[in-house]
RODO-576109 format. One line per field, with one value per residue: x, z, y of N, C-alpha, C in turn; residue in one letter. Coordinates in nm, 2 decimals, decimal comma, padded with zeros to 4 digits, m for minus. Layout:
n.c1 c(X:...)
n.c3 c(Z:...)
n.c2 c(Y:...)
ca.c1 c(X:...)
ca.c3 c(Z:...)
ca.c2 c(Y:...)
c.c1 c(X:...)
c.c3 c(Z:...)
c.c2 c(Y:...)
r c(a:...)
//
This chain:
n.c1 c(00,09:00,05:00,24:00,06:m00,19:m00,22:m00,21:m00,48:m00,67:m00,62:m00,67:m00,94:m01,01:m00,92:m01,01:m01,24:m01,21:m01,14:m01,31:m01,48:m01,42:m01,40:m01,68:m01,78:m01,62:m01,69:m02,02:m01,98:m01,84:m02,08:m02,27:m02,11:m02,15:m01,97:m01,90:m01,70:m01,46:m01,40:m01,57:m01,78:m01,72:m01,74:m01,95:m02,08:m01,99:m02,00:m02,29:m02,33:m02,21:m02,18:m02,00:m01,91:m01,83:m01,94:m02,20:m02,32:m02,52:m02,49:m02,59:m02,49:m02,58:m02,50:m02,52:m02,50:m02,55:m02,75:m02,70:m02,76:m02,82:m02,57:m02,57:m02,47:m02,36:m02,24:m02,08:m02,02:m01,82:m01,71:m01,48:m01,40:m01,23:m01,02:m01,02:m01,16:m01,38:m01,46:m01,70:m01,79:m02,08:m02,25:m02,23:m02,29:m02,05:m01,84:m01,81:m01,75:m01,50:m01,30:m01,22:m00,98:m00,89:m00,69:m00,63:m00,42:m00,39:m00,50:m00,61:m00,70:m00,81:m00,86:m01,10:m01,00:m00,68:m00,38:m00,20:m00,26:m00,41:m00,21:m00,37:m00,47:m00,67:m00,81:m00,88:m01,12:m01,37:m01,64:m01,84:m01,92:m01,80:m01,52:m01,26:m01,22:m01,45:m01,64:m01,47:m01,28:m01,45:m01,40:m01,41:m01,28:m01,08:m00,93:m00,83:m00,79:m00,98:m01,16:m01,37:m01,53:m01,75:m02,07:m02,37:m02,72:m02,95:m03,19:m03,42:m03,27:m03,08:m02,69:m02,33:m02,02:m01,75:m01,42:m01,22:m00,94:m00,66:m00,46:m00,27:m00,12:m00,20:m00,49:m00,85:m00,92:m00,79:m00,91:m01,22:m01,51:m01,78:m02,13:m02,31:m02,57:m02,66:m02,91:m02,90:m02,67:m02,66:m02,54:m02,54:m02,41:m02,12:m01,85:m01,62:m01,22:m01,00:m00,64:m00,52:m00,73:m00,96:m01,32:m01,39:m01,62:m02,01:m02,20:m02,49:m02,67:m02,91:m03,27:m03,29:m03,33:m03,42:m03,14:m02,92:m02,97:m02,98:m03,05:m02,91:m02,81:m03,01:m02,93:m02,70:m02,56:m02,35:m02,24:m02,04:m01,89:m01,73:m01,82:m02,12:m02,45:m02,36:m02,37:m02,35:m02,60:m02,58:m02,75:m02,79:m02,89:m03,00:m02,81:m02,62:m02,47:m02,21:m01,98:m01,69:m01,44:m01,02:m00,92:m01,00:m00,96:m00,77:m00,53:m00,55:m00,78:m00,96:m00,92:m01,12:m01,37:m01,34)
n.c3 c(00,00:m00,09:00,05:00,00:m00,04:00,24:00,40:00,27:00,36:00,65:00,69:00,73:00,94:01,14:01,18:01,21:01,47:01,62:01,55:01,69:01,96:02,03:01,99:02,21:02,44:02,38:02,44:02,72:02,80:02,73:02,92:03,16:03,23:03,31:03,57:03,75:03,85:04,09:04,22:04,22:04,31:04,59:04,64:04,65:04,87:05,07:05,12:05,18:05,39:05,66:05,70:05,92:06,33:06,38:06,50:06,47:06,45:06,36:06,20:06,10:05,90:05,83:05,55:05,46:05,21:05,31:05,56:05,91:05,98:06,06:06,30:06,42:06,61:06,60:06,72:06,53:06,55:06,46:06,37:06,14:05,81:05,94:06,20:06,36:06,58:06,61:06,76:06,91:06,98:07,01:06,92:07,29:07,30:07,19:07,29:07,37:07,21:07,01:06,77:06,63:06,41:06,29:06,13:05,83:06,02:06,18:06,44:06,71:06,99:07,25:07,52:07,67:07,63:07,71:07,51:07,20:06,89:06,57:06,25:05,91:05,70:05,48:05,60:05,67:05,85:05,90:05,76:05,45:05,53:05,54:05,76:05,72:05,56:05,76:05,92:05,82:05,58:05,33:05,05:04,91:05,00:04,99:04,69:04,35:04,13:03,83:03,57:03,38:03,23:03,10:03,23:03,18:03,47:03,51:03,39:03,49:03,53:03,56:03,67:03,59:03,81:03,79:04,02:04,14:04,39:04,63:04,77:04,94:05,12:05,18:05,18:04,97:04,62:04,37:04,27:04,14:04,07:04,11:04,08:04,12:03,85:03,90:04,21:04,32:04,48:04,60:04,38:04,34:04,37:04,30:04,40:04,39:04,33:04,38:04,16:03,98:03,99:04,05:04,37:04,55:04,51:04,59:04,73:04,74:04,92:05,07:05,12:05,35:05,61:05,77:06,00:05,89:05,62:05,34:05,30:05,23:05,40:05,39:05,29:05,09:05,06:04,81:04,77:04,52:04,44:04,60:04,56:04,70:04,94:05,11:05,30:05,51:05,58:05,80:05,86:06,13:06,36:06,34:06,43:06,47:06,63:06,86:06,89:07,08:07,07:07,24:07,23:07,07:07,12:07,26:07,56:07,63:07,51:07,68:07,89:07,81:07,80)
n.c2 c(m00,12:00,21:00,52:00,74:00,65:00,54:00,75:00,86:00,64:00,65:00,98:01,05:00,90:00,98:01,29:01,25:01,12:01,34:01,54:01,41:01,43:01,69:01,83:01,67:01,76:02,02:01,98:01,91:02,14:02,32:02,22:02,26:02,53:02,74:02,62:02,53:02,23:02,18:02,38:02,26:02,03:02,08:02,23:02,00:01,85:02,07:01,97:01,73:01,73:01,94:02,30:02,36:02,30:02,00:01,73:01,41:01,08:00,79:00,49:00,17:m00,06:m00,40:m00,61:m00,98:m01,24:m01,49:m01,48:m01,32:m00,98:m00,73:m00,49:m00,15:00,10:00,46:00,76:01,03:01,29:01,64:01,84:02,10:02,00:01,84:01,75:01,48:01,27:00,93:00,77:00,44:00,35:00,14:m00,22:m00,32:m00,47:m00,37:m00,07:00,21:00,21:00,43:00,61:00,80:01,07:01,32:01,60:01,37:01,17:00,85:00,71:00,44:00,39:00,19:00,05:m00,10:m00,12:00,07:00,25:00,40:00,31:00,28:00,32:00,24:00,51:00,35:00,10:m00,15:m00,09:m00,16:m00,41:m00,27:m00,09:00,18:00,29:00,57:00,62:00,71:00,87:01,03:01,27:01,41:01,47:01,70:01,80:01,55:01,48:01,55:01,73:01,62:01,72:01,51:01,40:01,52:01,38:01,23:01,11:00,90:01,08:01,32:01,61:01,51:01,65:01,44:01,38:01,24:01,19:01,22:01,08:01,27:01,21:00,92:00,81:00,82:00,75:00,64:00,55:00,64:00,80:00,82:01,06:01,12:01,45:01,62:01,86:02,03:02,10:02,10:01,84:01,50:01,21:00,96:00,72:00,60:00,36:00,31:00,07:00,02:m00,06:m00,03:m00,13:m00,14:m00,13:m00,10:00,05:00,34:00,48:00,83:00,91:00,95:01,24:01,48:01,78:01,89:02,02:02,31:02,23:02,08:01,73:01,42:01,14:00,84:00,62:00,41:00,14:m00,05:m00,40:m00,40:m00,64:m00,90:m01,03:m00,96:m00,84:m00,54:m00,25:00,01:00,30:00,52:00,85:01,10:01,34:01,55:01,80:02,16:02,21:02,45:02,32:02,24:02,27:02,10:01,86:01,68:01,54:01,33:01,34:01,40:01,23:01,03:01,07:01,03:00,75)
ca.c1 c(00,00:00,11:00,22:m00,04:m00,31:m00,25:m00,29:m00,65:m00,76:m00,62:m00,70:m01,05:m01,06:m00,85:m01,08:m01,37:m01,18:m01,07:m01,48:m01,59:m01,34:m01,41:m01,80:m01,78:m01,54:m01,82:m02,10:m01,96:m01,86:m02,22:m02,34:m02,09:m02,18:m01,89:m01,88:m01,55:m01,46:m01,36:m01,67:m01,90:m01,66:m01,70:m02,11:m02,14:m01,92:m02,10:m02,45:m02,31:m02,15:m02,19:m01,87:m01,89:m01,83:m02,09:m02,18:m02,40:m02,52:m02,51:m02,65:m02,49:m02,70:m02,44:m02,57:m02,41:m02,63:m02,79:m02,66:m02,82:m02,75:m02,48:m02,61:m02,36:m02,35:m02,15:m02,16:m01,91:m01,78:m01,59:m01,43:m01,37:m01,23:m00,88:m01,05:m01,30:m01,37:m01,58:m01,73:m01,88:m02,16:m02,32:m02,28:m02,24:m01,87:m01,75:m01,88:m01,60:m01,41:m01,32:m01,12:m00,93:m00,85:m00,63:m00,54:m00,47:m00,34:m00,60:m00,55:m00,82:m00,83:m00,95:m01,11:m00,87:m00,53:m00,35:m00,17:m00,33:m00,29:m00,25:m00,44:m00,50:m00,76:m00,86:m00,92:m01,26:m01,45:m01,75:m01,97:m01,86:m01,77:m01,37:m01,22:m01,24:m01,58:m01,68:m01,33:m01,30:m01,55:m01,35:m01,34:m01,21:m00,92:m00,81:m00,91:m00,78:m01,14:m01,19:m01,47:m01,50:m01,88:m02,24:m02,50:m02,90:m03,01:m03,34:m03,43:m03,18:m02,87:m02,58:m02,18:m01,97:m01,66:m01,29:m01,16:m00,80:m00,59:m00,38:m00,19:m00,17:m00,28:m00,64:m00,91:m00,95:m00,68:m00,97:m01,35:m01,60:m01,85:m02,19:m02,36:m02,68:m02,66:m02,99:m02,90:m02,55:m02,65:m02,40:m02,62:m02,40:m02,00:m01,79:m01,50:m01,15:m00,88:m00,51:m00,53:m00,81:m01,04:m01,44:m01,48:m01,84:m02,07:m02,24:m02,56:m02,66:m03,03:m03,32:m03,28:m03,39:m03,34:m03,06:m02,86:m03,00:m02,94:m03,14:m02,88:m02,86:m02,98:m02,92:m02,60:m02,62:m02,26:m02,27:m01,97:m01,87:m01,65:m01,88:m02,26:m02,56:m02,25:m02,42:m02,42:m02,66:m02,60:m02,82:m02,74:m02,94:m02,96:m02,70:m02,68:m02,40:m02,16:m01,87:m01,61:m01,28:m00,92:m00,86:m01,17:m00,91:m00,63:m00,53:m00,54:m00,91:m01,02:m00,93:m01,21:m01,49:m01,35)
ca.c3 c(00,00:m00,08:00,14:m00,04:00,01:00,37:00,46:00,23:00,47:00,81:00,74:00,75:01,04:01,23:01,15:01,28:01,56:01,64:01,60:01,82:02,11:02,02:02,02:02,31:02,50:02,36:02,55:02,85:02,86:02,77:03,05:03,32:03,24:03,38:03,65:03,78:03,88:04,20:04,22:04,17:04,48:04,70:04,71:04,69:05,00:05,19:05,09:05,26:05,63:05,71:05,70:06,05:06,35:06,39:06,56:06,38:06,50:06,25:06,21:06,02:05,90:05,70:05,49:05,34:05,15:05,41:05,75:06,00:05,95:06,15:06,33:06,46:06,58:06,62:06,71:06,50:06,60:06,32:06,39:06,03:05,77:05,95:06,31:06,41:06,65:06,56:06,89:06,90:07,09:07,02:07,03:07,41:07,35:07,14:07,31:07,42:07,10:06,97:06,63:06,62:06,33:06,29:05,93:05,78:06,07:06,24:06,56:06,75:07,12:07,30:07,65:07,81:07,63:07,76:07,42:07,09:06,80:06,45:06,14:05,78:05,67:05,37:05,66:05,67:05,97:05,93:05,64:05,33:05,54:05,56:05,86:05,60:05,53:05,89:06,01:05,74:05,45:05,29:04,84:04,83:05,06:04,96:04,58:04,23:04,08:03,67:03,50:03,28:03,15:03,16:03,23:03,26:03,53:03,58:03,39:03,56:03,44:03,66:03,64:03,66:03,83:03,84:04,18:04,19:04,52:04,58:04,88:04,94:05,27:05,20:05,21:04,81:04,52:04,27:04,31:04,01:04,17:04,01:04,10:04,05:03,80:03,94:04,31:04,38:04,54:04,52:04,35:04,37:04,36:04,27:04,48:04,29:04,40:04,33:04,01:03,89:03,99:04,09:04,51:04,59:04,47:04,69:04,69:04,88:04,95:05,12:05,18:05,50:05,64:05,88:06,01:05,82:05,47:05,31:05,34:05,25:05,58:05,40:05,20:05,09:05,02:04,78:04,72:04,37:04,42:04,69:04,56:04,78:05,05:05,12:05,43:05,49:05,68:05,84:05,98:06,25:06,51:06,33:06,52:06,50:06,79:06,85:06,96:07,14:06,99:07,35:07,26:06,95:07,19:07,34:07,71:07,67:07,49:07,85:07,95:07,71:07,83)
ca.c2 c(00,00:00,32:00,62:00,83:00,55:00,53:00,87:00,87:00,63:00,75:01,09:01,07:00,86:01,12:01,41:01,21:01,13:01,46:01,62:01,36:01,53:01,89:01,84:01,63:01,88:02,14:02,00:01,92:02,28:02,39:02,18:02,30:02,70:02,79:02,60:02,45:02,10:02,21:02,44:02,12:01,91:02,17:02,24:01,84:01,78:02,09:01,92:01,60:01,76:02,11:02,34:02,43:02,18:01,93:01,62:01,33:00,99:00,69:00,37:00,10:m00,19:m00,46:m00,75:m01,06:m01,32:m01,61:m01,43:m01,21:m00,82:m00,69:m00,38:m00,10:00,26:00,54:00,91:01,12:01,50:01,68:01,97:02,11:01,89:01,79:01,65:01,40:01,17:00,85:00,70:00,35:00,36:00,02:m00,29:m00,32:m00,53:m00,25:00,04:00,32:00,27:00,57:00,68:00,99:01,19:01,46:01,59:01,27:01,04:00,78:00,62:00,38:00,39:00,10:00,09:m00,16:m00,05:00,22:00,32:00,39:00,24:00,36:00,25:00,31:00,53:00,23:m00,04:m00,17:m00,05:m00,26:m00,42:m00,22:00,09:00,19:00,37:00,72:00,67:00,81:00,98:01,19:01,24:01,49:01,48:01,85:01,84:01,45:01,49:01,66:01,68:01,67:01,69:01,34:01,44:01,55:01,28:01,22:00,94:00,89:01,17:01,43:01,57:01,52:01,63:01,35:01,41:01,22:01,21:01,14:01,10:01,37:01,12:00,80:00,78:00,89:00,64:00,56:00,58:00,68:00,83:00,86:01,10:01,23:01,54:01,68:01,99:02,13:02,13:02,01:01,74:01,41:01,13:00,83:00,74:00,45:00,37:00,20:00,00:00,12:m00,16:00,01:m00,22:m00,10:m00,20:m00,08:00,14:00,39:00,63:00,90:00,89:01,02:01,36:01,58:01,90:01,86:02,09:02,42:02,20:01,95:01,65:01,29:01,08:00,72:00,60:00,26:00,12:m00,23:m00,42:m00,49:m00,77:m00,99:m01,02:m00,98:m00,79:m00,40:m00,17:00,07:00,42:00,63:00,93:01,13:01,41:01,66:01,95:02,26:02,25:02,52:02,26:02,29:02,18:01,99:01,76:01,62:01,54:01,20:01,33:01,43:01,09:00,92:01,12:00,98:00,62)
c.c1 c(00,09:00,10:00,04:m00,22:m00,36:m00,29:m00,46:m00,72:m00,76:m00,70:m00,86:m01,10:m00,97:m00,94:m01,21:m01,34:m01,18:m01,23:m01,52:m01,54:m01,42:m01,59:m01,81:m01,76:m01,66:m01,93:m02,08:m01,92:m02,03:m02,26:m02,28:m02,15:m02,11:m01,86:m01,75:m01,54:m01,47:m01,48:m01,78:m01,90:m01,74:m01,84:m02,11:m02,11:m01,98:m02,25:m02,42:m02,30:m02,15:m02,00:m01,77:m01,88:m01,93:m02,09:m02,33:m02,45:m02,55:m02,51:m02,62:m02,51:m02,57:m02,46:m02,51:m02,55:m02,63:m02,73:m02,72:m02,72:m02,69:m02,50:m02,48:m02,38:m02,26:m02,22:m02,05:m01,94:m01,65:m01,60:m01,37:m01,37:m01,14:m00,90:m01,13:m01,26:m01,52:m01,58:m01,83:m01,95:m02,30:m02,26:m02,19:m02,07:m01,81:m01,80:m01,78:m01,48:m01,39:m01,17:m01,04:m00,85:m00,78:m00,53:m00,54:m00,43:m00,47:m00,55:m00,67:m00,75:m00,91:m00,94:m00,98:m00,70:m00,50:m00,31:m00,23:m00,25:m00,34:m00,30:m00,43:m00,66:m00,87:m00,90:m01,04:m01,27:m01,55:m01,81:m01,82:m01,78:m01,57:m01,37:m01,25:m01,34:m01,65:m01,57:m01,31:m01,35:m01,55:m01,33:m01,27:m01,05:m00,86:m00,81:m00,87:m00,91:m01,14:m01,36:m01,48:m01,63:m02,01:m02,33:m02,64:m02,91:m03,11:m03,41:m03,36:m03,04:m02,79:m02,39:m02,17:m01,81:m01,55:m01,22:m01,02:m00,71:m00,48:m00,27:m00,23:m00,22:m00,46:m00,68:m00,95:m00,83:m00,77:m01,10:m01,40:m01,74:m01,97:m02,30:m02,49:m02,65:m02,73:m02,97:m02,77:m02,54:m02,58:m02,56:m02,56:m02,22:m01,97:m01,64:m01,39:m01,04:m00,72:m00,48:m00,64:m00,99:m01,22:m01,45:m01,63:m01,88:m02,13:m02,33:m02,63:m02,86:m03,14:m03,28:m03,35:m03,31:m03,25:m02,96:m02,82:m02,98:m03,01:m02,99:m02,92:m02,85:m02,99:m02,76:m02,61:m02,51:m02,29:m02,14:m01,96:m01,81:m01,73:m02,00:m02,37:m02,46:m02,34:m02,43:m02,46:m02,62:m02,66:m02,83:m02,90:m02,88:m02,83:m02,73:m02,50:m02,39:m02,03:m01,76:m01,49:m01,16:m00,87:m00,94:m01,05:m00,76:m00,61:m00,57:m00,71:m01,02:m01,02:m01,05:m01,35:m01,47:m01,43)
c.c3 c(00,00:00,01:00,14:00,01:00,14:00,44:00,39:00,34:00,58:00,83:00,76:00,87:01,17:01,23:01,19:01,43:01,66:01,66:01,66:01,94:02,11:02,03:02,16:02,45:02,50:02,47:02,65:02,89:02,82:02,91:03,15:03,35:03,33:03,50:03,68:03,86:04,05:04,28:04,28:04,32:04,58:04,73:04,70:04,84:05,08:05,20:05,23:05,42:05,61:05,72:05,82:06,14:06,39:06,46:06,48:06,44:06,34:06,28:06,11:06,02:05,81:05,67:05,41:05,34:05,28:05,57:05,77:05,99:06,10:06,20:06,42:06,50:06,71:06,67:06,65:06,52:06,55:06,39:06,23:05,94:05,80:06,08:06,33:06,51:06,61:06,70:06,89:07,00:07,10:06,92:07,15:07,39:07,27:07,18:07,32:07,32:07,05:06,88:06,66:06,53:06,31:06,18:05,88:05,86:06,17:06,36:06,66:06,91:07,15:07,46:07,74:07,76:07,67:07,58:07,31:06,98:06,67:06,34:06,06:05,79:05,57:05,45:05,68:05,84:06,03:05,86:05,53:05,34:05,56:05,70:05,82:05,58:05,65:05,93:05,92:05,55:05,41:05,12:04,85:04,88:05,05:04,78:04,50:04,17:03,89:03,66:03,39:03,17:03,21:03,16:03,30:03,32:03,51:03,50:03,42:03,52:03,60:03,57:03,68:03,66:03,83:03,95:04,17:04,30:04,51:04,77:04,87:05,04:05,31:05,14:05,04:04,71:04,41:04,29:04,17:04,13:04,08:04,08:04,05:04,02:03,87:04,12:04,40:04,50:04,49:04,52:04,40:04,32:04,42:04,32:04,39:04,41:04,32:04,14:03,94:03,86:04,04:04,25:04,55:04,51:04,57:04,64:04,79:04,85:05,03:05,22:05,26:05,52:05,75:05,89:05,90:05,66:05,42:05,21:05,35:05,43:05,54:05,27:05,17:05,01:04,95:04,69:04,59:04,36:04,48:04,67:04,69:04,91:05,05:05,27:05,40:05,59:05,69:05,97:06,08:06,31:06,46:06,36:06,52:06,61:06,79:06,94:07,00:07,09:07,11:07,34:07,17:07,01:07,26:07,51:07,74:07,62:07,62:07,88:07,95:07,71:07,92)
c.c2 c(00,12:00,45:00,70:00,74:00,52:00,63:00,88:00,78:00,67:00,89:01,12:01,04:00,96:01,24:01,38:01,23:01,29:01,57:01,62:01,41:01,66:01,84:01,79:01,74:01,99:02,11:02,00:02,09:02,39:02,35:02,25:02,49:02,76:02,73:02,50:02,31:02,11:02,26:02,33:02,05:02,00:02,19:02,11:01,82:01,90:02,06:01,78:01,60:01,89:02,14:02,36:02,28:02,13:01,82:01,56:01,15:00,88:00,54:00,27:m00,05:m00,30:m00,60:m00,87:m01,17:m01,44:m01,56:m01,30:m01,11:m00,74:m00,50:m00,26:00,06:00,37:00,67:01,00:01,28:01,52:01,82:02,05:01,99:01,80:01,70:01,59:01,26:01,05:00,78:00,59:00,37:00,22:m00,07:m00,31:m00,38:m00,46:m00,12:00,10:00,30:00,38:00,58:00,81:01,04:01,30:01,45:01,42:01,12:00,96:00,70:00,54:00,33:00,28:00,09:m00,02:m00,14:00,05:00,30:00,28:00,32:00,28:00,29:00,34:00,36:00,42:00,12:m00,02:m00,16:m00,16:m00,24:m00,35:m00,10:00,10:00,27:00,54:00,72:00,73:00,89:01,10:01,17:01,35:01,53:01,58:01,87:01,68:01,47:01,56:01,61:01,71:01,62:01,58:01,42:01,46:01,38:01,28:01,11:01,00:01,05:01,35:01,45:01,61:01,56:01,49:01,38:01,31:01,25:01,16:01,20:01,19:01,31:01,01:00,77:00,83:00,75:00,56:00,62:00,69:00,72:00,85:00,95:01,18:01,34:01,60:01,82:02,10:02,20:02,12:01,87:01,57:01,26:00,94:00,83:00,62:00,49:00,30:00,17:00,08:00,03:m00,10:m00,05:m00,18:m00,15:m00,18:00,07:00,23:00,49:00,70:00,89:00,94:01,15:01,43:01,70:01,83:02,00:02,25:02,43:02,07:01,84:01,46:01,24:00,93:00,71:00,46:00,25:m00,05:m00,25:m00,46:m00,63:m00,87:m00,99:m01,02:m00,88:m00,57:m00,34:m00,03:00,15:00,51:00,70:01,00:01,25:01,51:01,76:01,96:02,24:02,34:02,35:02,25:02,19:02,06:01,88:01,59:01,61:01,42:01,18:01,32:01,30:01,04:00,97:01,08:00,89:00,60)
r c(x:x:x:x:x:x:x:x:x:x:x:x:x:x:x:x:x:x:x:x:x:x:x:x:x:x:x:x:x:x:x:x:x:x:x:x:x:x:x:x:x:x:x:x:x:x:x:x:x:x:x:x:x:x:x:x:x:x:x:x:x:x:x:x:x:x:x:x:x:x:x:x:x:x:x:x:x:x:x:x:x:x:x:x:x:x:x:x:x:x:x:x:x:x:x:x:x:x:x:x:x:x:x:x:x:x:x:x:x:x:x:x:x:x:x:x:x:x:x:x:x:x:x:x:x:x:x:x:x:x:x:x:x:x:x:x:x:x:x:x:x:x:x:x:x:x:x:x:x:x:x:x:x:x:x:x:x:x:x:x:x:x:x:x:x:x:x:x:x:x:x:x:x:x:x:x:x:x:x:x:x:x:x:x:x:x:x:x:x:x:x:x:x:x:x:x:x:x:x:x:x:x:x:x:x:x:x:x:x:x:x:x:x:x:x:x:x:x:x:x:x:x:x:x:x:x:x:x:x:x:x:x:x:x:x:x:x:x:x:x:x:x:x:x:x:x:x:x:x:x:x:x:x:x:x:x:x)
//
């Protein structure tokens, strides 16, 4: 085949190629109307937890196919996005557990050790949940956010954002995240493994006022890899608290043992 023959057919298929970007690229920038990737993170994640410090109670339900559902609950108190304390508060033989947060290091207190001990944010908590998915439920400050594309569910157009880790110590390598256009509210978001692999799916769910913002009050995490495998969270009881930096300090945990 000759030079001249090869470019006759590449070049056409290049020039298609190259449309389908540029229109592509086009809508997605009609859709966002200026709006920035970052823009998008940033009202989703204050739709999710208030800006200010808060305290929340949560209830997680977690299912595996033919066994009784493993019931569990907490009371987290976030001090911004850098401190939080996650406090088991049921069931009775894990009660006075308590997480603690600060910036991006975790450490889990237990009632009969004296010294803490440190953990990954990525370790499963319980059911489908990670240590990160209560201690800190942060996209904008672990997260470089792109815009991928516009999409309609159900009728509704949503952004869909690219989440990639901007450390390794934060609780997911990769996020797909989609957003409702009309309200910024976050519709649903797929977690990845460092291989690239899909772990669970997750969506945010019945919304309520809470805490001066109407706020999902169910999340419903379902493994990808393990069929019939899902935990269900529902929050509660969020209520604004000014709260003090001695709260987020080892000496003052002994206190809440």
């Amino acid at each position: 085949m000759t030079r001249n023959n090869i470019l006759s057919r590449t070049l056409p298929l290049i020039i298609i190629i190259s449309a389908q970007s540029f229109f592509t690229s086009d809508s997605v920038a009609k859709e966002t109307q200026g709006v920035s990737a970052k823009t998008i993170l940033e009202k989703s994640d204050n739709i999710r937890f208030p800006k200010q410090d808060f305290q929340v109670n949560v209830r997680i339900t977690s299912s595996k196919t033919d066994r009784k559902p493993d019931i569990k609950k907490y009371q987290i108190v976030s001090k911004g996005n850098e401190n939080s304390l996650v406090i088991t508060t049921a069931p009775a033989s894990e009660k006075g557990q308590i997480l603690l947060m600060k910036r991006r290091n975790l450490w889990v207190y237990l009632p009969n050790i004296s010294q803490p001990v440190r953990l990954p944010l990525s370790q499963r908590l319980t059911g489908q949940v990670a240590n990160g998915d209560l201690a800190r439920a942060n996209f904008l400050g672990d997260y470089e956010p792109t815009l991928l594309r516009a999409e309609t569910v159900k009728g509704k157009k949503h952004y869909v954002l690219g989440l990639e880790a901007n450390d390794r110590s934060v609780t997911y390598r990769k996020v797909t995240l989609w957003v409702n256009q009309s309200n910024f509210r976050p519709y649903k978001a797929e977690f990845y493994t460092i291989s690239g692999r899909l772990m669970k799916t997750a969506y945010y769910e019945n919304f309520k006022k809470m805490a001066d913002e109407m706020r999902p009050t169910r999340l419903v995490m379902i493994d990808a890899l393990r069929k019939g495998e899902q935990s269900l969270l529902e929050y509660s009881n969020m209520q604004i608290r000014d709260l003090p930096e001695k709260m987020f300090t080892k000496n003052y945990l002994k206190k809440l043992q």
